[in-house]
C-alpha positions, 0 to 999 in steps of 0.5 A: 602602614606607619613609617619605621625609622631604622635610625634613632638620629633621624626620627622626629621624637629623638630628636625633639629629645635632643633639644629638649636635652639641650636645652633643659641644663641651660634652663637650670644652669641659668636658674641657678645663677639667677637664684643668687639675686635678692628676695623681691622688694614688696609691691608698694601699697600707692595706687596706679597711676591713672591711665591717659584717655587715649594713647597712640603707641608705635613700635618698628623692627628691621632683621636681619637672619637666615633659615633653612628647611630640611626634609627627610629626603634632602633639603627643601627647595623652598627654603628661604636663606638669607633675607631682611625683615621690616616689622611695624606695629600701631595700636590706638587705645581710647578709654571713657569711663569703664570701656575701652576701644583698641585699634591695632595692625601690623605689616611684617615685609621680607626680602630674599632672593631678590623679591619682597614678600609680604609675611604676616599683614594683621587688624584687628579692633577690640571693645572692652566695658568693665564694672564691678561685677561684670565685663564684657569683651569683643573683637575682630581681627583679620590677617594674611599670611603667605605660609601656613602651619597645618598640624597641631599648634605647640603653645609658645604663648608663654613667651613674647619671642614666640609671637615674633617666630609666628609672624615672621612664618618660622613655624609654618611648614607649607607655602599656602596663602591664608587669610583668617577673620577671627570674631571673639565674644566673652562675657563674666559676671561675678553673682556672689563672693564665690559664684561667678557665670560666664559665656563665650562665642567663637568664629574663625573663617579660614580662606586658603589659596586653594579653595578646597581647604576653606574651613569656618569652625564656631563654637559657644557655651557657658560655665558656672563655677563655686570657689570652695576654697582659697585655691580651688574652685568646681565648675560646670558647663557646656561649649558645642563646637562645629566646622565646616570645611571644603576638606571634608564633607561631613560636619565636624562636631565636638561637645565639651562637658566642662564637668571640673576642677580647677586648682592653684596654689604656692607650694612652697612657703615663700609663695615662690612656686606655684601649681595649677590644674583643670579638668575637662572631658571632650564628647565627640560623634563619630561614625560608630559612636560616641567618642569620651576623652579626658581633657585638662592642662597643669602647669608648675611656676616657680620664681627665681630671684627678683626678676626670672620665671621658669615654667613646665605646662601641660595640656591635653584637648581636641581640636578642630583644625583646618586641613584635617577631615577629623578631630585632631586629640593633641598632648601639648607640654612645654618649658619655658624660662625668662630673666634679666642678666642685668639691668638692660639685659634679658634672654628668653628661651623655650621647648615645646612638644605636641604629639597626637592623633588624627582622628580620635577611633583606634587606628595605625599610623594616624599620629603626628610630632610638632616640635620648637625650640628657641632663645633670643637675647634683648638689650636695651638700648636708650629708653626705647630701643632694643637689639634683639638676637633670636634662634628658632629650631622646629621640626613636624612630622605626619604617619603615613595613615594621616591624610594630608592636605595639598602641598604638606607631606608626610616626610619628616621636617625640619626647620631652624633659623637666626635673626638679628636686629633692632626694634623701637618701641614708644608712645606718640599719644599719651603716657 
């Protein structure tokens, strides 16, 4: 039966209103402040400069924070506390010609409670060959993490500081080990001034602590689109999506008709605001049928003075992810705002909201709430340092008609935490 909380302060979307209310003013107070700078200084018409054969960057952090995790029947057990994270990073980076090898990793370590714990320990390698009319892009990563995020992802994309919170397991809300392998294909090529064809492949395994979560999804397709205009483009194609998971044993499928419209343009006179938005439909079987959602993303940019940029998105799609025994229908919004205060002073911040369904058929109790929000303030120190301030708040919470997997209940969660410390980036090859 789905969950009636009797009190507003402790339901997860009031909450989630709370920081989202919290944090839009600070949004457009700053905004405000920053609309006060100079028009930007158009681009110089000089050419770039050419970029070294090979390049060697390093980048090394050390934090120092606190977190705690609160469920809706008392304080989490597991809850970290204080702790000191060391962050490193190396990416190789070799050019001939038109194609280009990258080579990455990073090793994030933790000490609390008198143990350090490896967190996010990633590779991956890449391969890119760009042409006049065409390019081509694949690569490999394989990652560990000890924490697990189950549930629909809310998109932090839009900011570095969400990287930071991912890696550093801010946003996970089980204890589960996970190794991932992702393998990524893509291929465009422009046939005329307005025709352009594209494909795709997709294959994530996911290896959990406990076998009986492993989940493989692939996904391939292809899509053709025809500029009718300066800002609008129609398309069509087709991507078929499977997985097969340890959690269930009937295959999940998902047909995507990429069936669309895809629009951007300024909307103001001075180029200073900008709206977007696509189109899709998802087609997925199911025992009594098949299931028809609309699928699609918009998003509104604007830019503030010289150097901040204030965006609200929105996405709406069907996802396969692991732990679940179905699609998961996930309504994604998000803001986000970015700027310098001054020369050697930048802050960041953003709020994000997911909400959905497990299982795409007309049930009760089968919905879910992620939900973030956070700040950081970076000043730069020398050529190549930066102190760096974060604050992170994100909460979850599961119907009681969703079935879990192990160690996630369906408890309402909460979790926030503050970090400091300094980071060093720069090149030991090149530049």
């Amino acid at each position: 039966m789905r969950h009636v909380c009797t009190s507003p302060d402790r339901h997860p979307g009031f909450a989630a209103g709370r920081v989202a209310a919290a944090l839009i003013p600070f949004l457009f107070a700053t905004a405000a402040a920053a609309q006060t700078s100079s028009e930007p200084t158009p681009a110089s018409s000089r050419r770039a400069p050419a970029q070294p054969p090979q390049s060697l960057m390093l980048a090394v952090s050390l934090f120092g924070g606190s977190s705690e995790t609160a469920l809706e029947s008392g304080v989490d057990p597991q809850a970290v506390g204080p702790y000191a994270d060391a962050d490193a990073s190396l990416t190789y980076q070799h050019r001939s010609g038109r194609a280009t090898v990258a080579v990455s990793g990073q090793s994030v370590v933790r000490h609390a409670r008198e143990a350090f714990t490896p967190m996010r320990q990633q590779g991956s390698v890449a391969f890119t060959a760009a042409g006049a009319r065409q390019q081509f892009h694949a690569s490999q990563s394989v990652g560990y993490t000890p924490y697990y995020q189950f549930g629909g992802m809310t998109q932090l994309t839009l900011m570095p500081l969400s990287d930071a919170a991912q890696s550093h397991g801010d946003l996970a809300n089980t204890d589960l080990s996970t190794i991932a392998a992702t393998t990524d294909v893509d291929w465009n090529k422009t046939l005329s001034e307005r025709v352009a064809l594209s494909a795709m492949y997709n294959r994530r395994s996911t290896t959990f602590g406990r076998s009986n979560l492993d989940m493989i999804t692939q996904s391939a397709g292809a899509r053709l689109s025809r500029r009718v205009s300066r800002f609008a483009a129609l398309r069509t194609g087709y991507t078929y999506r499977f997985a097969d998971s340890a959690f269930n044993a009937v295959r999940l499928r998902e047909h995507d008709l990429d069936l669309g419209l895809d629009y951007s343009r300024p909307v103001t006179a001075s180029g200073r605001t900008t709206v977007s938005f696509g189109s899709g439909s998802s087609i997925t079987p199911q025992d009594e049928g098949l299931a028809f959602r609309l699928t699609g993303d918009a998003a509104l940019t604007r830019l503030l003075g010289r150097t901040w940029n204030a965006r609200i998105g929105a996405n709406r799609s069907v996802q396969l992810l692991e732990g679940f025994a179905e699609p998961v229908l996930a309504n994604v919004v998000n803001l986000g705002l970015s700027g310098t205060l001054q020369r050697r002073v930048a802050v960041s911040s953003w709020a994000s909201l997911s909400t959905g369904t497990v299982g795409l058929s007309a049930a009760t109790g089968n919905g879910y709430e992620n939900w973030s929000a956070g700040g950081g303030l970076s000043v730069m120190v020398g050529r190549r340092g930066t102190f760096d301030a974060q604050y992170f708040i994100a909460g979850d919470r599961f119907e009681d008609g969703v079935i879990l997997p192990p160690g996630l209940s369906a408890e309402r969660r909460q979790r926030q935490g503050l970090r400091a410390g300094f980071s060093w980036r720069g090149f030991l090859v090149g530049r």
